[in-house]
PLY file of the C-alpha trace (Angstrom):
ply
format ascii 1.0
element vertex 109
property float x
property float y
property float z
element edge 108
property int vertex1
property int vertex2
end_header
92.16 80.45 70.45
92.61 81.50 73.80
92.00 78.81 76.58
92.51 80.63 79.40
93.24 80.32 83.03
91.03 77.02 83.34
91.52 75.75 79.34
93.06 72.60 78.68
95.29 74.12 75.80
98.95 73.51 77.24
100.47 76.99 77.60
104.50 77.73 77.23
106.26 78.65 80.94
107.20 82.22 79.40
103.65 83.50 78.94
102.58 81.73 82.18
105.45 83.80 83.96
104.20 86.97 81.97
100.58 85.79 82.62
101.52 85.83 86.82
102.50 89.22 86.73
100.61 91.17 84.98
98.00 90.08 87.39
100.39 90.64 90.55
100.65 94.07 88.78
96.92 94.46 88.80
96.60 92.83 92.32
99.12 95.77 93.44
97.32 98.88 92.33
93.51 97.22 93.20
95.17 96.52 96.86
96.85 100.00 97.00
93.78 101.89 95.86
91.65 99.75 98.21
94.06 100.77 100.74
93.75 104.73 100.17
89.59 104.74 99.83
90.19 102.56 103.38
92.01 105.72 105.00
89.24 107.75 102.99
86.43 106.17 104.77
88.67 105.33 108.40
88.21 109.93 108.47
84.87 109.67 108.20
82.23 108.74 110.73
80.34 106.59 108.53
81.51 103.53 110.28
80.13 105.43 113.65
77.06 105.82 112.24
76.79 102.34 111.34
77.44 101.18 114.86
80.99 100.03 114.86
83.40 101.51 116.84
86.29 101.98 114.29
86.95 101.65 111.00
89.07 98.55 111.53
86.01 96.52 112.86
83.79 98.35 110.06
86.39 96.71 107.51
86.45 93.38 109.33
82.50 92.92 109.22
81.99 94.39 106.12
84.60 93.23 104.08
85.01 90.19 105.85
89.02 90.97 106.93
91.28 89.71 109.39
92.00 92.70 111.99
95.67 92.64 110.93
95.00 92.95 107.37
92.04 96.25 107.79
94.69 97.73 109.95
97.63 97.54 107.07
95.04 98.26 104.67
94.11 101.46 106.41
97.65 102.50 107.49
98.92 101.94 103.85
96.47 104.58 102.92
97.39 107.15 105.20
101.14 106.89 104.70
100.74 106.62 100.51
98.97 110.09 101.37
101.51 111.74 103.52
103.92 110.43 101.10
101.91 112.01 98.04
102.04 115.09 99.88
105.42 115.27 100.87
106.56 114.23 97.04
103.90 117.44 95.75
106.23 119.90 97.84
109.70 118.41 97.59
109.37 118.24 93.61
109.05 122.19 93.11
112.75 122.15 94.91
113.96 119.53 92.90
113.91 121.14 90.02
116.36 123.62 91.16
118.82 121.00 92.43
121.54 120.58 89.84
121.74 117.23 88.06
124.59 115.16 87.22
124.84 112.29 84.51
127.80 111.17 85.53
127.06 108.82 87.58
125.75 105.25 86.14
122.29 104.36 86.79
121.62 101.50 89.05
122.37 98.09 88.15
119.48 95.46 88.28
120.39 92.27 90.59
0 1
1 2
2 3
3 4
4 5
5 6
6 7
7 8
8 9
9 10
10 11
11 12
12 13
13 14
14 15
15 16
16 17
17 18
18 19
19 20
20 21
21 22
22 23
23 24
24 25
25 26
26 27
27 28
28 29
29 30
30 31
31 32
32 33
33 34
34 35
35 36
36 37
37 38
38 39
39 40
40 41
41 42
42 43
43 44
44 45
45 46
46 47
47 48
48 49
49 50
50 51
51 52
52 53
53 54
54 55
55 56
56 57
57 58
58 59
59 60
60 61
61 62
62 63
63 64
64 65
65 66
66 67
67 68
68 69
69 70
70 71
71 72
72 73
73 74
74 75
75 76
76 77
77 78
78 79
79 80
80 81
81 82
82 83
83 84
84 85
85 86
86 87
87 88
88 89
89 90
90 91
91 92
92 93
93 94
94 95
95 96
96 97
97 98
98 99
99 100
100 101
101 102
102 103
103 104
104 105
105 106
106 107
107 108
């Protein structure tokens, strides 16, 4: 029987630790695709129209955010897209780039 988060059933330290982050995991990608409908909406005029004068104080009113944090949110999008971009025309060239399995893969620390 599952007790969950707020159960009383005592729960071993390894699935609390697996527990933690799968839901960091989860936190990630919600925050990340939060962060690309943000630069979405930040091209629009929707915020405009809804008498703010950015998209920053749209996102702190609205979604009740620090300034700080709509900013990041925001510039995470745009720079996840340039970055999806740039990735969509540099992997064409890669696969003409020769390969070489000699060298080891990187050790985890």
């Amino acid at each position: 029987m599952e007790a969950g988060v707020w159960g009383v059933a005592p729960r071993a330290g390894e699935a609390i630790a697996a527990e933690l982050i799968r839901r960091r995991q989860n936190i990630d990608q919600d925050e990340l695709e939060f962060s690309c409908l943000a630069a979405q909406f930040a091209a629009t005029d929707e915020y405009d129209e809804q008498g703010f004068d950015s998209p920053i104080l749209w996102l702190k009113a609205v979604c009740r955010m620090s300034g700080g944090a709509a900013a990041d949110r925001v510039c995470v999008g745009e720079q996840w897209s340039a970055w999806v971009r740039a990735r969509r025309r540099w992997q064409p060239a890669r696969s003409a780039l020769p390969t070489s399995r000699s060298s080891p893969a990187p050790r985890r620390l």
